[in-house]
Rosetta silent file (secondary structure, phi, psi, omega in degrees, C-alpha in Angstrom):
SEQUENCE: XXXXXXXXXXXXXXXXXXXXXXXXXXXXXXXXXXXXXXXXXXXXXXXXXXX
SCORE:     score description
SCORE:     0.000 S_00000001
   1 L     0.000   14.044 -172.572   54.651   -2.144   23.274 S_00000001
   2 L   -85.574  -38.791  177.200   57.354   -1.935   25.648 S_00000001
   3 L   -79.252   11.259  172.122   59.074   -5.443   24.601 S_00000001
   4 L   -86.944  167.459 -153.120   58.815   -4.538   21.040 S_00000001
   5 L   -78.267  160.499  167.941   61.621   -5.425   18.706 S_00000001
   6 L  -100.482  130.389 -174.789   63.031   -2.320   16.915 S_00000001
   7 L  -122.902   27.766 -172.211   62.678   -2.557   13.171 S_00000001
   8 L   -79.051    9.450  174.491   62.873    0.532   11.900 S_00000001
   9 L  -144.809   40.970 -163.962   65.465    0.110    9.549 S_00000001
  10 H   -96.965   -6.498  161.081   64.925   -3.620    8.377 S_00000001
  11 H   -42.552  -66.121  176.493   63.030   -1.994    5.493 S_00000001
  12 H   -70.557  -41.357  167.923   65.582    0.080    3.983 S_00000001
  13 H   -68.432  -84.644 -125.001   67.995   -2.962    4.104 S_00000001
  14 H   -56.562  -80.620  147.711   65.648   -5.545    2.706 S_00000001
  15 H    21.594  -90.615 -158.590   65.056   -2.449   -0.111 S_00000001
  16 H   -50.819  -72.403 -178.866   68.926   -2.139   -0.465 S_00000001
  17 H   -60.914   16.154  172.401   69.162   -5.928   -1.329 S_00000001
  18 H  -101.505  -19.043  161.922   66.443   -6.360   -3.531 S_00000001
  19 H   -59.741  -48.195 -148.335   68.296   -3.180   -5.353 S_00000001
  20 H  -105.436  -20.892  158.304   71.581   -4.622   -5.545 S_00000001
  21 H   -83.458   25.458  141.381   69.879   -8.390   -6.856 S_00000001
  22 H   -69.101  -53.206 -149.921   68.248   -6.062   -9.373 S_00000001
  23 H   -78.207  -46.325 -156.749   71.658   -4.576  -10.228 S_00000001
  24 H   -72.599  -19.806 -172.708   73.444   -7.916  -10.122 S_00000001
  25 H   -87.570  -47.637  167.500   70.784   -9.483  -12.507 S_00000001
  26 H   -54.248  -32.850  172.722   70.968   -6.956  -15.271 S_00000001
  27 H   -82.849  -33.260  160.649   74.701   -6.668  -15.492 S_00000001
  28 H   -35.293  -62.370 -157.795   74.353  -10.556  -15.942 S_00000001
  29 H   -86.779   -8.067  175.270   71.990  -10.172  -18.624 S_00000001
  30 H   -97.582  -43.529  154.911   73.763   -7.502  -20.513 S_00000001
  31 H   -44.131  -44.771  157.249   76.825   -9.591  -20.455 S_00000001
  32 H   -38.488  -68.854 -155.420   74.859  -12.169  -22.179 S_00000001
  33 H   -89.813  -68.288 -169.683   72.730  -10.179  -24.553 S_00000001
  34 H    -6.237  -73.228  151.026   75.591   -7.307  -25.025 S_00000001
  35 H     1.083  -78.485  164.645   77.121   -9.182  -27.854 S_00000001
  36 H   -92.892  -16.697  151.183   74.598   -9.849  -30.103 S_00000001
  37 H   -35.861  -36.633 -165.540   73.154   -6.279  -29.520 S_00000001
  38 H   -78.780  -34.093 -177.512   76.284   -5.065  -30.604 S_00000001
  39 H   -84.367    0.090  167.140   76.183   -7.379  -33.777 S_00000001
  40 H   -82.290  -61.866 -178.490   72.794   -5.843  -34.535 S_00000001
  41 H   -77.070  -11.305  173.431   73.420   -2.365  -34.656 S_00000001
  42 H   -57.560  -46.623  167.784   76.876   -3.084  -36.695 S_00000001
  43 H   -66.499  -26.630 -179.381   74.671   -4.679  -39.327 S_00000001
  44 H   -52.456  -52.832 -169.022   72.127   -1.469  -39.162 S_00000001
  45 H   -61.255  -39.342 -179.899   75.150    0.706  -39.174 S_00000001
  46 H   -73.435  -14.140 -176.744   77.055   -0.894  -42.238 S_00000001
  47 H   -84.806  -35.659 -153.221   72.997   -1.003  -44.431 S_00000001
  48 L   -85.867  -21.706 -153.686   72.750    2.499  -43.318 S_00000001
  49 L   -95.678  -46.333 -144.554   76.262    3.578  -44.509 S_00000001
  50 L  -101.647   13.985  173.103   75.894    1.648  -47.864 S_00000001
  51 L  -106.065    0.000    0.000   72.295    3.532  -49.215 S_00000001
């Protein structure tokens, strides 16, 4: 154990990026999706308004 490499904090990075291609994938997918989400609850909201 004397030559070993020090890793103690190759964890917490690997971690951080698998966080931030979490992050980056969702805000993708909400850009996408956002849209017609939006055009969903507008139709709920105007059926909801008109009973």
């Amino acid at each position: 154990m004397l030559f070993s490499p020090k890793e103690s904090g190759q964890g917490l990075v690997e971690y951080a990026f698998i966080l931030v291609l979490v992050a980056i994938v969702v805000l993708v997918s909400l850009l996408f999706i956002g849209p017609f989400l939006g055009n969903v609850f507008s139709k709920i909201n105007s059926s909801l308004s008109s009973v």
